[in-house]
KOLMAR-760885 format. One line per 3 residues: their letters; for each residue x, y, z of C-alpha. Coordinates in Angstrom, 2 decimals, always signed. Each point is the difference from the previous one (the first is absolute). Example, Ala and Ser with C-alpha at 12.3 -4.5 7.8 and 13.67 -1.06 7.14 Angstrom:
KOLMAR-760885
AS	+12.30/-4.50/+7.80 ~ +1.37/+3.44/-0.66
***
This chain:
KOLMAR-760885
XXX	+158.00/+119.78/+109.31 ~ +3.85/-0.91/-0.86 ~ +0.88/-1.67/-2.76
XXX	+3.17/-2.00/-0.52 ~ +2.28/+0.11/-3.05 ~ -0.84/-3.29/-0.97
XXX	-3.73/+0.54/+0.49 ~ +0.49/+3.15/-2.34 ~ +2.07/-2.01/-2.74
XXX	-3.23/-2.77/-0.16 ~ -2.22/+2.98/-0.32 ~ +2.22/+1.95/-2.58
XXX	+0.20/-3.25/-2.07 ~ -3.84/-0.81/+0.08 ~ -0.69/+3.43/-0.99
XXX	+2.83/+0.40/-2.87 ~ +2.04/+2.83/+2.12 ~ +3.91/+0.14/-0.49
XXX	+1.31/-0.55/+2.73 ~ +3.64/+1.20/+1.11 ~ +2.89/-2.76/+0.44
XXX	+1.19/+0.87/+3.79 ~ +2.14/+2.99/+0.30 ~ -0.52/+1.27/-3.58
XXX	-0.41/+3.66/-0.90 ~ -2.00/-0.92/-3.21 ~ -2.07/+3.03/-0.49
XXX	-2.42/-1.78/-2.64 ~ -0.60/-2.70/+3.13 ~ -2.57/+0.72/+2.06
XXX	+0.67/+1.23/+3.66 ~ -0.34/-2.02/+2.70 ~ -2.13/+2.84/+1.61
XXX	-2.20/+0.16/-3.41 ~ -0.61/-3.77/+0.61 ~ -1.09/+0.58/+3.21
XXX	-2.35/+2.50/-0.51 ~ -1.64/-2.54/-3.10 ~ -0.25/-2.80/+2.24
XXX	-1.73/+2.47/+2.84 ~ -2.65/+1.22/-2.90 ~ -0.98/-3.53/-1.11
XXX	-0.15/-0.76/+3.79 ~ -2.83/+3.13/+0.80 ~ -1.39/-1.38/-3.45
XXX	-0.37/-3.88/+0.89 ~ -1.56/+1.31/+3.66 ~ -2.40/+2.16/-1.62
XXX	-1.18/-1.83/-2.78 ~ -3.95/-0.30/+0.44 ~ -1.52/-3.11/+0.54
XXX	-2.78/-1.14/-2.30 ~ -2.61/-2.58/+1.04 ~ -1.75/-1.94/-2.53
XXX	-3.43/+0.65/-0.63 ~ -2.74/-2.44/+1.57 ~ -1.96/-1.69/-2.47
XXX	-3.40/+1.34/-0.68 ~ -2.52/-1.41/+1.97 ~ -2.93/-0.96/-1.59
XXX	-3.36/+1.48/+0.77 ~ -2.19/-2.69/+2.06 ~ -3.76/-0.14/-0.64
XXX	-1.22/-0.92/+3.60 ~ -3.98/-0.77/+0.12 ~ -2.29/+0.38/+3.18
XXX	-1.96/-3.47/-0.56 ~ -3.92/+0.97/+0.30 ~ -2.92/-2.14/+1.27
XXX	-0.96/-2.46/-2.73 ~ +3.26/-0.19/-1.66 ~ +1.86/-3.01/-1.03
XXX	+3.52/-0.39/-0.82 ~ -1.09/-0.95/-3.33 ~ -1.97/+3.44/-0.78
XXX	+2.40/+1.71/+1.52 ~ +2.76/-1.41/-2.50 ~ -2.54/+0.29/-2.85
XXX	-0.28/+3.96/+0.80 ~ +3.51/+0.40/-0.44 ~ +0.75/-2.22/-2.61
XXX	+2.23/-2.12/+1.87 ~ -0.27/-3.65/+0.87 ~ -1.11/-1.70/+3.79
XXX	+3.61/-1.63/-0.30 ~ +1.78/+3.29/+0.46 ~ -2.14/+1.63/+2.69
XXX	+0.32/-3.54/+1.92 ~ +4.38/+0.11/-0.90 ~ +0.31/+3.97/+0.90
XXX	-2.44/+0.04/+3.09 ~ +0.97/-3.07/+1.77 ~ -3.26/-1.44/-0.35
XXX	-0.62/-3.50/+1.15 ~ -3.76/-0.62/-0.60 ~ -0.99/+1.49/-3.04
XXX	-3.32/+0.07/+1.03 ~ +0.55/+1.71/+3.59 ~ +0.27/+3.67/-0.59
XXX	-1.89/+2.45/+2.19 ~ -1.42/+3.68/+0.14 ~ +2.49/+2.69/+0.75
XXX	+3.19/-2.25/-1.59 ~ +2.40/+1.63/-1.67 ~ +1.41/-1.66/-3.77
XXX	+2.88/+0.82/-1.47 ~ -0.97/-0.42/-3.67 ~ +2.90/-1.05/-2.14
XXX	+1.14/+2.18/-3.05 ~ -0.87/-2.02/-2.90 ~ +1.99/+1.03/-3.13
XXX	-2.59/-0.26/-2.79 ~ +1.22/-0.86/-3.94 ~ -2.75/+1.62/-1.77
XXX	+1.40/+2.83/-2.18 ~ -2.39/+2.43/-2.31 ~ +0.14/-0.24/-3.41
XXX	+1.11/+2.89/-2.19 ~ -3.65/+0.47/-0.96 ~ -1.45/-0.88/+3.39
XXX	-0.04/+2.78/+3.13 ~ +0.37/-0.03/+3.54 ~ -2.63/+0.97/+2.74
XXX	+0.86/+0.40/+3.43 ~ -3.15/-0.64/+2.36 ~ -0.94/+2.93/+1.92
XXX	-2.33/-0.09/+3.52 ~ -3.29/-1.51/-0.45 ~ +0.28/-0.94/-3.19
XXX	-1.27/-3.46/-1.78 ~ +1.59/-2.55/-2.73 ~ -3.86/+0.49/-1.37
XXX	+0.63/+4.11/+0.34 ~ +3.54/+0.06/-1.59 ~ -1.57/-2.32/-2.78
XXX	-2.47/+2.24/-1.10 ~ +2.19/+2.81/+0.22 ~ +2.28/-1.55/-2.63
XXX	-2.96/-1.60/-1.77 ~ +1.15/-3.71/+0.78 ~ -1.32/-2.86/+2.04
XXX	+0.76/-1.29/+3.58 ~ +0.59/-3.44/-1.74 ~ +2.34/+1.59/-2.37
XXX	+1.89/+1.87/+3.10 ~ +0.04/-3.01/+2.01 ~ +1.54/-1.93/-2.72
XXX	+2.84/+2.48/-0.75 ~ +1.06/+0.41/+3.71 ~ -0.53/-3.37/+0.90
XXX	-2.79/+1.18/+3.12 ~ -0.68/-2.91/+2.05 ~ -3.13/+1.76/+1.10
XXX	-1.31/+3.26/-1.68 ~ -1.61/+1.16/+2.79 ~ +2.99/+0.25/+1.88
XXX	+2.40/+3.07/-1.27 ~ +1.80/+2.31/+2.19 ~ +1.17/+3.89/-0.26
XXX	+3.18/+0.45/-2.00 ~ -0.41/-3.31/-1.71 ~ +1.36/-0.35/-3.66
XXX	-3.06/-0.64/-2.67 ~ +1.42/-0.91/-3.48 ~ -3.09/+0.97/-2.35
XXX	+0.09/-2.32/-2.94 ~ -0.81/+1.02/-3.64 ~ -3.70/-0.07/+0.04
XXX	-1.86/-1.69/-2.83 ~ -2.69/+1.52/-1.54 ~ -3.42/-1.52/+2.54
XXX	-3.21/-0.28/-2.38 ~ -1.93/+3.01/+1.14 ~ -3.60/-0.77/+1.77
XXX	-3.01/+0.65/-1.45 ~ -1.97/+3.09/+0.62 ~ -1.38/+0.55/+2.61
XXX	+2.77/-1.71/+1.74 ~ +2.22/+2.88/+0.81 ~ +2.65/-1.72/+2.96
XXX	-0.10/-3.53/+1.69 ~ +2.34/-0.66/+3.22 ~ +0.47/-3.27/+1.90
XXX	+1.43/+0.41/+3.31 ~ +2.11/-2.04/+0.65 ~ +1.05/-1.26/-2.94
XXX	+1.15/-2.74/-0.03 ~ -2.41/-1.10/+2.85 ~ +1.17/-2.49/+2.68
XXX	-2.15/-3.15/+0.94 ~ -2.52/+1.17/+2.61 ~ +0.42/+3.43/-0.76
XXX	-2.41/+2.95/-0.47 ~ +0.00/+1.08/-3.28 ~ -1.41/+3.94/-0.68
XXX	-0.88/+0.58/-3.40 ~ -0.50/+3.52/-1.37 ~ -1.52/+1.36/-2.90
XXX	+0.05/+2.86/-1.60 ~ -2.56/+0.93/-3.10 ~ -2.04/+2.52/-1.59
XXX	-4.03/+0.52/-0.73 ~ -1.12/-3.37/+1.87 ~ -2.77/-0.52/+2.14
XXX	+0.81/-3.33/+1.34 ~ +2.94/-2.25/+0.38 ~ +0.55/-3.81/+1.25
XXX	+2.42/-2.48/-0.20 ~ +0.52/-3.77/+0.49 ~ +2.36/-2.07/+1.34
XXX	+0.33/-3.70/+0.06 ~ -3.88/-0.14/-0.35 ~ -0.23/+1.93/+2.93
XXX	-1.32/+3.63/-0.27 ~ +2.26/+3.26/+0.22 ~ -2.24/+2.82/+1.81
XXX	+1.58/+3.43/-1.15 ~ -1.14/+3.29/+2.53 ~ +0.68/+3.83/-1.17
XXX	+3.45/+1.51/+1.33 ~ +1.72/+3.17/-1.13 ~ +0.25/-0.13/-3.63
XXX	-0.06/-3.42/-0.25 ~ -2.13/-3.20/+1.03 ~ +1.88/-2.77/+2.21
XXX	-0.88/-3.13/+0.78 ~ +1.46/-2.93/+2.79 ~ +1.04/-3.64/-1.27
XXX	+1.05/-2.70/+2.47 ~ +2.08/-2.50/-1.04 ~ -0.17/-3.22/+1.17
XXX	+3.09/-1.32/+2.12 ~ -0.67/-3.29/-2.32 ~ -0.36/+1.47/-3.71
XXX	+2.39/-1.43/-2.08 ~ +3.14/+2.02/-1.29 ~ -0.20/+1.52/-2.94
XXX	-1.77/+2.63/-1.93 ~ -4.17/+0.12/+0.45 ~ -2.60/+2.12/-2.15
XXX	-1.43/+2.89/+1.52 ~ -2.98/+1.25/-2.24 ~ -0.90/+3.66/+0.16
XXX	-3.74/+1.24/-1.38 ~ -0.92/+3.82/-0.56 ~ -3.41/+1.15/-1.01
XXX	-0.06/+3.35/-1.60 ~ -3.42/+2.25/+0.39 ~ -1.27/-1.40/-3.33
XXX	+0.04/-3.58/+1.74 ~ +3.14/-0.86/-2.44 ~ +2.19/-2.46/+1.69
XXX	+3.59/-0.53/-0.18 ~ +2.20/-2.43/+1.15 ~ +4.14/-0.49/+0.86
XXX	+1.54/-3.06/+1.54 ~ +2.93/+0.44/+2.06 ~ +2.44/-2.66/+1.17
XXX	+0.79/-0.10/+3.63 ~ +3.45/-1.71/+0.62 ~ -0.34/-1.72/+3.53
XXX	+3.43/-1.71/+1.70 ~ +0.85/-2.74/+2.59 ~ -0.57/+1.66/+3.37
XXX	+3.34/-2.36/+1.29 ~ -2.37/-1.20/+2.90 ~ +1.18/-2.73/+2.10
XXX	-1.83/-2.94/+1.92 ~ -0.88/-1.34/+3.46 ~ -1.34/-2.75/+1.77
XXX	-2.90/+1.03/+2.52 ~ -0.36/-2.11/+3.07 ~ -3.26/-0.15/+1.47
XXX	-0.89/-0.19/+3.67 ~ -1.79/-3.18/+1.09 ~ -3.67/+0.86/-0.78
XXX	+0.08/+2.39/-2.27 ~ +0.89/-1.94/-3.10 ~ -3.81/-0.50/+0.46
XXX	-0.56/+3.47/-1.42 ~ +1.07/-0.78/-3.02 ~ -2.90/-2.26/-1.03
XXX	-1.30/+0.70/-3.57 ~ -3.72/+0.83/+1.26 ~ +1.30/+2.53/+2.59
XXX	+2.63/+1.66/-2.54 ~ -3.01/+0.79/-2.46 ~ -2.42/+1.16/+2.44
XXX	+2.82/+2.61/+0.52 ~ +0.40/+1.06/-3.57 ~ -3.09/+0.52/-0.72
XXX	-0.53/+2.22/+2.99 ~ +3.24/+1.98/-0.87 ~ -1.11/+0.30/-3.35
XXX	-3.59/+1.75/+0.55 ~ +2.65/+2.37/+1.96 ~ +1.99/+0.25/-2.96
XXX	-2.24/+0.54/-2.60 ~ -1.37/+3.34/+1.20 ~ +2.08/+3.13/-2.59
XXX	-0.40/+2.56/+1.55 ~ +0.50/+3.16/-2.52 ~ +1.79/+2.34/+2.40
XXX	+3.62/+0.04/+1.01 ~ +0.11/-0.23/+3.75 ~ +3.69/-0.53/+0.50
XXX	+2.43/+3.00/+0.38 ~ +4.10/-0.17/-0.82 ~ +1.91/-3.00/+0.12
XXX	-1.40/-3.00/+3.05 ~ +1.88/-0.74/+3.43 ~ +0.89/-3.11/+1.34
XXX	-2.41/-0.93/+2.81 ~ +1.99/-1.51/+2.44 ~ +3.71/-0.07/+1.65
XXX	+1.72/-3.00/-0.57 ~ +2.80/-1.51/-2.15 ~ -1.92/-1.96/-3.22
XXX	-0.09/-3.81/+0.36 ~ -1.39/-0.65/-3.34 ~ -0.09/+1.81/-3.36
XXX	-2.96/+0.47/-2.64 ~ +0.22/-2.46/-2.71 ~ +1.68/-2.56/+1.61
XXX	-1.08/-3.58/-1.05 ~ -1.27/-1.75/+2.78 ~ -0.45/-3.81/+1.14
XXX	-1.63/-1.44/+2.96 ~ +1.21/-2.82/+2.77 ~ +2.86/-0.79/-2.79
XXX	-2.82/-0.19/-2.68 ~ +0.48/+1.50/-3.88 ~ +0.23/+3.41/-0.25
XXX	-3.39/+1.03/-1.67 ~ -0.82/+3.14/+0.89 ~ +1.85/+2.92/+1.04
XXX	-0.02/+2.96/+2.73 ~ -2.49/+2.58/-0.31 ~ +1.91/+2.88/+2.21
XXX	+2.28/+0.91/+2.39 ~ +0.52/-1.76/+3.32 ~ +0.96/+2.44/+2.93
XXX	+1.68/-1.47/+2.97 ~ -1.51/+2.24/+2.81 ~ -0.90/-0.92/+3.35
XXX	-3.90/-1.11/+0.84 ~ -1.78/+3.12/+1.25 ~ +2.14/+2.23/-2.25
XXX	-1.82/+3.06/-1.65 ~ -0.93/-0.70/-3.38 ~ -0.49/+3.00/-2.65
XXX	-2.16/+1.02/-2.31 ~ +2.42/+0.03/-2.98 ~ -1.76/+2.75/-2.09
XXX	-3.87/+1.86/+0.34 ~ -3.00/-1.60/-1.11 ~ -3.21/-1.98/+0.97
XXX	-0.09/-3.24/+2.15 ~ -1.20/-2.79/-2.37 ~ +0.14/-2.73/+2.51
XXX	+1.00/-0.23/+3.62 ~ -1.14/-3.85/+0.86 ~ +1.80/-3.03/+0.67
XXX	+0.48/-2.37/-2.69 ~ +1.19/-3.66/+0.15 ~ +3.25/+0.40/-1.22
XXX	+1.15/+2.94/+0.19 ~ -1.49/+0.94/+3.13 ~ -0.93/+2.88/+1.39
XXX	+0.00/+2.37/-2.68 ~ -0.30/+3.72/-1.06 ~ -0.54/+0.66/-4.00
XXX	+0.25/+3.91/-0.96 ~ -1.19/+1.10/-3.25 ~ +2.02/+2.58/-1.06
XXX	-2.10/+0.74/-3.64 ~ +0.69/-0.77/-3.38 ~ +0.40/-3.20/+0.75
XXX	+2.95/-0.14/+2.64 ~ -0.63/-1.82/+2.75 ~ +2.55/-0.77/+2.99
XXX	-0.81/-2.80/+2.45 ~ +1.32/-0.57/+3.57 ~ -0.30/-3.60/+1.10
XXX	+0.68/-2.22/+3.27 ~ -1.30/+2.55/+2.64 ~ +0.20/-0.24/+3.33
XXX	-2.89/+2.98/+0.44 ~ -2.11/+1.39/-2.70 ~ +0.00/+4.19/+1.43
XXX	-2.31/+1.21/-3.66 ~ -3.72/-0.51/-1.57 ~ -0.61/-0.86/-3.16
XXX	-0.83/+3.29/-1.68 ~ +2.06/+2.33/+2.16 ~ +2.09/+2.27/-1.67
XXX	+3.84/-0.25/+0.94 ~ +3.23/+2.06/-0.63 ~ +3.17/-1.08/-0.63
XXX	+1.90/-1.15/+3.35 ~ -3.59/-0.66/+1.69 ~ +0.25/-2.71/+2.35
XXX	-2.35/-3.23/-1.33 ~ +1.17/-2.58/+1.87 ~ +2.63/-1.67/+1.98
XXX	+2.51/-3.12/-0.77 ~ -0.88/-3.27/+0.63 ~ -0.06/-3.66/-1.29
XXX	-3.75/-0.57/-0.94 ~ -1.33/-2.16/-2.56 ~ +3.32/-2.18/-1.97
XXX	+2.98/+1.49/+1.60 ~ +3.31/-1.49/+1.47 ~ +0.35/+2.84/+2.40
XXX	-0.42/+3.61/+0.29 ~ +0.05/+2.06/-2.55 ~ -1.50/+2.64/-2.13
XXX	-1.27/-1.29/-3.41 ~ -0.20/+3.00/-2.74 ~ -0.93/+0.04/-3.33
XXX	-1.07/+2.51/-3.26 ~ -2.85/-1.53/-2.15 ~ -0.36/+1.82/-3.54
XXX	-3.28/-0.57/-1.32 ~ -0.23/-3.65/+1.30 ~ +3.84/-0.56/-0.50
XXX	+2.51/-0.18/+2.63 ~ +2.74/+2.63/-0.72 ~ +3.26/+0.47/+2.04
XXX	-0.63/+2.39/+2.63 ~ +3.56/+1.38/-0.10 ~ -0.10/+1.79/-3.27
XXX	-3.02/+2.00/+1.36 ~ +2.65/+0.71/+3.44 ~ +2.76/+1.65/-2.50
XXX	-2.42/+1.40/-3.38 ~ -2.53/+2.64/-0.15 ~ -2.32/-1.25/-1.44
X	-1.51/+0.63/-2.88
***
C-alpha cells in the first residue's frame, strides 16, 4: 500500500514523530522512508490484531421434571420448594389443573434467603435419605428442620438439597424402657398414613392409643411399628398419641407423644347425579351399606400380606382427588371423597393393586359392584363401580391380578374406576402408599 505525504504527516503528528519540512536535510528529522516503514508496521499491526468476543452469560442449570401418574402441579411445586405460580409462568401452562403423564416441567431456580448461623451447620441430602433420617442423625426434630428451611412438606426433599440443622435444644429424655420413638411422617398430612415406630428394651408387650381409637403394634427388626390413619376430616393441629409398654414384671409405663397434623389444601366439587340415582342416596340404604362394609372392616388380620410400595389399578388420567369435599345436585358439601377416581374406559382391566385375600367381591348399593382385598394388618384397598366381578371372596391375589373390569354400577356418573386405601376402618389416600414403602 502507498502512502501519500500528507497521509504520512497526519500519521507522524498522531503518533508524536518529527516530521521533515519539505526539502530539508535535517538529520534529527525523521526520513520520509523511516515514516513509511512506521506507518507499514502499525498497518500489519491494526490487520492482525486478534479479535475478542465477549463471553456468553452463564446459563443457568434448568431442573426439568418427568410429571408421574398421580402428580399434581401443586406436589410437584411442593417437592421442589417452588410455588404453582412459577411452574404455570415458566411452562406455559394454561390450566393449572391439566398436566399429564410423561410432561416435561421446567422447574424454576428459586433463590432461597435462609443463611446458617455461625453455630448452626449445613447438610446436603444425599440419595434415599429422609428429613426424619437427617434429624436423627443430627439429634433434632423434623418439626425443628421444617421450621428452619421453611419445608412446605417434609416428606418431600430431593438429592443435593440444602438442610440448615438448627441448634438443637436439649429433648427431655424418655423413660426407660423407651429407648427410640419415630413418627413417619412427621408432620402428618390430613388423610394420611401415619407409621409409628418404637424402639425399647426388656418389654413384653406394647400398645398405643390414638384419638380413643387403638394403636396395634406387630414385631419388626429391632423395633415394633404400628399403622395410624388419619382422618381426611381431623382438625389441624397437634393430637395425643399415647404409648403403653409392659415390662416382664407386668410394670407399665407410659409416654404421650404429640402428632402435628396439617391442612391437606383439598379443594371442592359439586357432584351431579343422573336421574334415578339420587335415589341411592336414601339414609336407610346408605346404612345398610356401612354396616356391611364394616363387618368387612373389622376383621385385623395379624400378618402383613402386602409387599413394596401399591400400583395404581387402572389407566386413566384422575378425575377426582382423595380428600376432596364433596356436595351433591348443588347441595352443602358434607362429606368428602373417599379415593381416587380413574377415568378408564368400561371393560378396562382392573388390577389388583397389591397381594392379599378377597374380603368381599359382591355388589353393593352404592358403590356397586365391588372387590374389597385385605391386605393384613389392617390395610384394606377397595375397588368399586364394576362392570364384572373376575375374584371370590377368599381367593388369594397378587399384585397386578386382574379383579374386575370398569364400569358405572351402583352411584356413578359414568365410567370409571373407583379406588380407595382403608386403614383400620379409616379411609387413607391411596397415593402415598403409590410413592412410600411402607412401613
Amino acid at each position: 500500500m502507498e502512502f501519500s505525504q500528507s497521509k504520512l504527516t497526519k500519521l507522524a503528528a498522531d503518533h508524536q514523530i518529527r516530521c521533515p519540512t519539505a526539502g530539508s536535510p535535517d538529520p534529527a528529522g525523521a526520513s520520509w522512508d523511516l515514516l513509511r516503514l512506521v506507518a507499514g508496521a502499525l498497518l500489519v499491526a491494526l490487520i492482525f490484531v486478534p479479535v475478542v468476543h465477549a463471553a456468553p452469560p452463564a446459563q443457568e442449570l434448568k431442573t426439568v421434571y418427568v410429571v408421574q401418574l398421580d402428580d399434581t402441579l401443586s406436589a410437584i411445586a411442593r417437592r421442589y420448594e417452588t410455588t404453582v405460580e412459577a411452574l404455570v409462568q415458566d411452562n406455559g401452562i394454561k390450566n393449572p389443573d391439566l398436566i399429564y403423564p410423561g410432561q416435561r416441567l421446567v422447574i424454576p431456580s428459586v433463590s432461597s434467603t435462609l443463611e446458617p448461623t455461625a453455630q448452626e451447620q449445613v447438610h446436603v441430602v444425599k440419595r434415599g435419605e429422609t428429613l426424619y433420617y437427617v434429624a436423627q442423625l443430627y439429634g433434632t426434630t423434623v418439626q425443628d428442620l421444617s421450621s428452619a428451611n421453611n419445608l412446605a412438606d417434609p416428606n418431600l426433599i430431593h438429592t443435593g438439597q440444602k438442610l440448615i440443622i438448627p441448634i438443637a435444644s436439649p429433648a427431655e429424655p424418655l423413660p426407660v424402657p423407651f429407648v427410640a420413638v419415630g413418627l413417619t411422617p412427621s408432620p402428618v398430612v390430613q388423610g394420611q398414613t401415619l407409621v409409628v415406630k418404637v424402639k425399647a428394651e426388656g418389654i413384653v408387650g406394647l400398645s398405643g392409643l390414638y384419638e380413643g381409637q387403638p394403636v396395634v403394634f406387630v414385631e419388626g427388626e429391632g423395633e415394633r411399628w404400628a399403622l395410624v390413619g388419619i382422618h381426611a376430616l381431623t382438625e389441624v393441629g397437634t393430637h395425643p398419641l399415647k404409648l403403653t409398654a409392659t415390662d416382664a414384671t407386668g410394670r407399665r409405663t407410659e409416654v404421650l407423644l404429640s402428632v402435628p397434623v396439617v391442612d391437606g389444601g383439598y379443594g371442592a366439587e359439586n357432584i351431579v347425579l343422573p336421574p334415578g340415582r339420587a335415589s341411592l342416596l336414601a339414609p336407610d340404604l346408605l346404612q345398610a351399606e356401612r354396616e356391611r362394609l364394616a363387618q368387612v372392616f373389622g376383621v385385623l388380620g395379624r400378618q402383613q400380606l402386602w409387599v413394596g410400595p401399591f400400583i395404581v389399578p387402572a389407566e386413566g388420567p384422575i378425575t377426582s382427588q382423595f380428600g376432596t369435599r364433596r356436595s351433591y345436585n348443588g347441595g352443602e358439601a358434607r362429606s368428602y371423597h373417599e379415593g381416587i377416581d380413574y377415568d378408564a374406559p368400561p371393560g378396562a382391566a382392573v388390577l389388583a393393586a397389591n397381594d392379599g385375600r378377597v374380603a368381599l367381591a359382591e355388589p353393593l348399593t352404592v358403590r356397586g359392584n365391588a372387590v374389597i382385598i385385605d391386605h393384613g394388618l389392617g390395610v384394606y384397598s377397595g375397588y368399586y363401580h364394576l362392570s364384572e366381578i373376575n375374584v371370590q371372596e377368599g381367593q388369594q391375589v397378587k399384585k397386578g391380578d386382574v379383579v374386575g373390569k370398569v364400569g358405572d354400577t351402583g352411584l356413578a356418573t359414568g365410567p370409571h374406576l373407583h379406588w380407595e386405601i382403608r386403614v383400620s376402618g379409616i379411609n387413607v389416600d391411596p397415593a402415598q402408599w403409590t410413592w412410600q414403602v411402607i412401613p
